[in-house]
Steps between C-alpha positions, in 0.01 A plus 500: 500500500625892405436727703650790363555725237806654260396884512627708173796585683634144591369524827322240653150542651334244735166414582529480858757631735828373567699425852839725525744250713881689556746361685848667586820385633856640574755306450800594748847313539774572759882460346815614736234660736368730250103484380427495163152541348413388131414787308430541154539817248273582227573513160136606353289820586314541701766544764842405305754542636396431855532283732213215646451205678438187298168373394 
């Protein structure tokens, strides 16, 4: 069964609402007693240039 739609601008449209789940983690480490967190820069607007935390 569809239940949604292509709009004109190649969008998608649906018939009944959708659930939003996140979830977010940090990922730290600890070398030679210094604390390092995983970061990642962006190469693409918007934002490029700066830095984020993973997804």
């Amino acid at each position: 069964m569809i239940d949604y739609t292509k709009t004109s601008d190649g969008l998608y449209a649906y018939q009944y609402p959708r659930a939003s789940v996140t979830a977010d983690a940090v990922l730290f480490a600890k070398k030679d007693g210094q604390i390092y967190v995983l970061l990642i820069q962006r190469g693409n607007e918007p934002y490029k240039g700066c830095f984020w935390l993973t997804q």
